[in-house]
N, C-alpha and C positions, 0 to 999 in steps of 0.2 A: 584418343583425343576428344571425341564428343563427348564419353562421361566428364571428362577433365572439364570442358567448356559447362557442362549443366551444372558441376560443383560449381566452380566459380559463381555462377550465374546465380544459383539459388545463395550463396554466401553476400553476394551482393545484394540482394534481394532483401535477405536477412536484416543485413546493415542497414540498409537504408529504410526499413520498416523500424527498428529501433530508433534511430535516428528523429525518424518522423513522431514515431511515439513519444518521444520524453520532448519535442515541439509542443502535443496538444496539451489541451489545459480546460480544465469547469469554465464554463461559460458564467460568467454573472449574469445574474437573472434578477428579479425584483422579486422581494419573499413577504410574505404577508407576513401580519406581523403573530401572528402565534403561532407560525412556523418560524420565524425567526427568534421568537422567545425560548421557544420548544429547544434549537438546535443551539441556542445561546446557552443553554442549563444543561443540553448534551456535553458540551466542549469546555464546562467550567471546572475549576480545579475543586471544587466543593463534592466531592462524591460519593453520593448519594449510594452507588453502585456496590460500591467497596465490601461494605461489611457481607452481603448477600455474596459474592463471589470468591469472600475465606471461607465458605463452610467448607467442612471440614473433604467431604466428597466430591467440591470442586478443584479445592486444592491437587487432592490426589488427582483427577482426571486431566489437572492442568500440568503436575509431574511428569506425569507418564506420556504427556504430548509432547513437552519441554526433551523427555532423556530420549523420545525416538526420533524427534526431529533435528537434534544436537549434532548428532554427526551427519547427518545429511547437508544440514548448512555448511555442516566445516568442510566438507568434501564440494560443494558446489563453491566456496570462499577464496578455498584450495584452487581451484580450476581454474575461473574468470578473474581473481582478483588481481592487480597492475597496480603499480605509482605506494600514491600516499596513503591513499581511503584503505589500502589494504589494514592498515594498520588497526583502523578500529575497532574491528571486530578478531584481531589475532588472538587473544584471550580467551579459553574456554568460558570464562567467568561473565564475559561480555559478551558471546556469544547468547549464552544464557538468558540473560537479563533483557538482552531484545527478542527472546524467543515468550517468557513469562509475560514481558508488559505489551508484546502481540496479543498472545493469546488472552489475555484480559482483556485488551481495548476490543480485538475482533468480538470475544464475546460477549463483551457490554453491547454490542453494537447489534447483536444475534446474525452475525456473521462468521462463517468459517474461516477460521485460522489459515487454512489452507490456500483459501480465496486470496488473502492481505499477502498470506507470502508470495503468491502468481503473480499479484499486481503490482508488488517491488521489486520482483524481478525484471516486469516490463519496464516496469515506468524509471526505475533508478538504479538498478541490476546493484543494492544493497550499499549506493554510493548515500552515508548519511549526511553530507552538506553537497548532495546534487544540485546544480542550477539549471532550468532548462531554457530553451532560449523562449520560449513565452512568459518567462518568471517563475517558474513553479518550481518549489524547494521542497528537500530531503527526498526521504526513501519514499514515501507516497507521493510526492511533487503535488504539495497543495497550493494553489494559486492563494498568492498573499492578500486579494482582497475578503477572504473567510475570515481570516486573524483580525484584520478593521470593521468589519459585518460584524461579526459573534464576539467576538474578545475585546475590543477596542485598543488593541495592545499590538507590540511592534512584529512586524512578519517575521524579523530574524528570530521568535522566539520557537520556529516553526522548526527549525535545524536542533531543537531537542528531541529527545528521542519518543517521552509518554507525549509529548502533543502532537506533534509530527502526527503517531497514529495516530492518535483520540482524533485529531482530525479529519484525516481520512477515512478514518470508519466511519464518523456520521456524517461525512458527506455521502457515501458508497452506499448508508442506510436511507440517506434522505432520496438520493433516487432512485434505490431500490422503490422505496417506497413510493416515488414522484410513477414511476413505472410496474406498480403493480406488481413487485418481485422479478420482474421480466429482466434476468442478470445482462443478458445481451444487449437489450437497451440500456442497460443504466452502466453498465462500464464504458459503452458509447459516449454516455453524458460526462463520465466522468474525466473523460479522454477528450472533452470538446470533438468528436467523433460520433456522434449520434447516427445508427441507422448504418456506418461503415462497418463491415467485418473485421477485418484485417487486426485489429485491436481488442476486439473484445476476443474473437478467436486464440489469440497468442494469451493474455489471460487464462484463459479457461485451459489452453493446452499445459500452460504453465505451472495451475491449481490441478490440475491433473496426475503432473508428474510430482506435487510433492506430496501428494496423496499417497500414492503408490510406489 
């Protein structure tokens, strides 16, 4: 009976630290402005990036990231997926195509691939029109005043799939960067959870496991 009572307990625990996660949200801050210029020509559809990330030797590195982590999503999709959101990634082909325009955006961003998939597990557990209850939308939950900030364009364009990330990577780069690389603090930031463990720990345990 007492392991019985600890399962539960930590299950609850679990829940309700999800729960709380996809509550937080980026704090809006006031951004100078050639950091706002800077992250405005990040998040633009004009890119710059592109042709540098088809040579030919990223492509392949970006293959072979795509066909080893292909069934490990499908096998985590398989597991946790419910209701309706199952559906959009049932297609190997779509599976795909979010694993490629990760891996792009993570490393335009010079962030591990690995890292964006931990942190849409936390944050949306892979739901692509998640809402949370601070406003924060899609699989990274980026708080809609970034799309009126940087884009001047409407938040629901955030429930696409290439901006959704592109967004969230340079927000993740920008406080990476705000924090000196310090991932701990800047998942904090990211999470409106600055300085609390709890969040940025589940990340990291979470980039962990798709690592390995």
């Amino acid at each position: 009976m007492r392991v019985g009572v600890v399962r539960v307990s930590v299950a609850c625990a679990t829940l309700a630290f999800m729960l709380n996660a996809q509550a937080g949200s980026q704090a809006q801050e006031p951004l100078a402005d050639a950091v706002r210029s800077a992250l405005s020509a990040a998040v633009s559809a004009d890119d710059v990036h592109h042709a540098a990330l088809e040579r030919t030797d990223l492509v392949s590195a970006r293959d072979r990231w795509v066909q080893r982590m292909q069934p490990r999503l499908e096998r985590y999709l398989r597991r946790v997926a419910v209701g309706q959101w199952r559906q959009e990634w049932r297609e190997v082909a779509l599976q795909r195509e979010l694993l490629e325009t990760l891996w792009y955006e993570a490393t335009r961003a010079r962030l591990e691939p690995e890292l964006v998939l931990g942190l849409i597990e936390v944050e949306s557990d892979f739901r692509k029109f998640a809402v949370s209850s601070a406003g924060a939308l899609g699989l990274m939950q980026v708080m809609p005043f970034w799309m009126r900030e940087l884009a001047h364009d409407e938040s629901r364009r955030l429930f696409h799939l290439r901006t959704n990330l592109r967004f969230g990577c340079v927000i993740l780069r920008h406080y990476l960067d705000r924090e000196t690389n310090d991932l701990f603090m800047a998942l904090g930031r990211y999470n409106g959870s600055r300085g609390q463990a709890a969040y940025p720990k589940a990340v990291m345990a979470a980039r962990d496991r798709w690592q390995h």
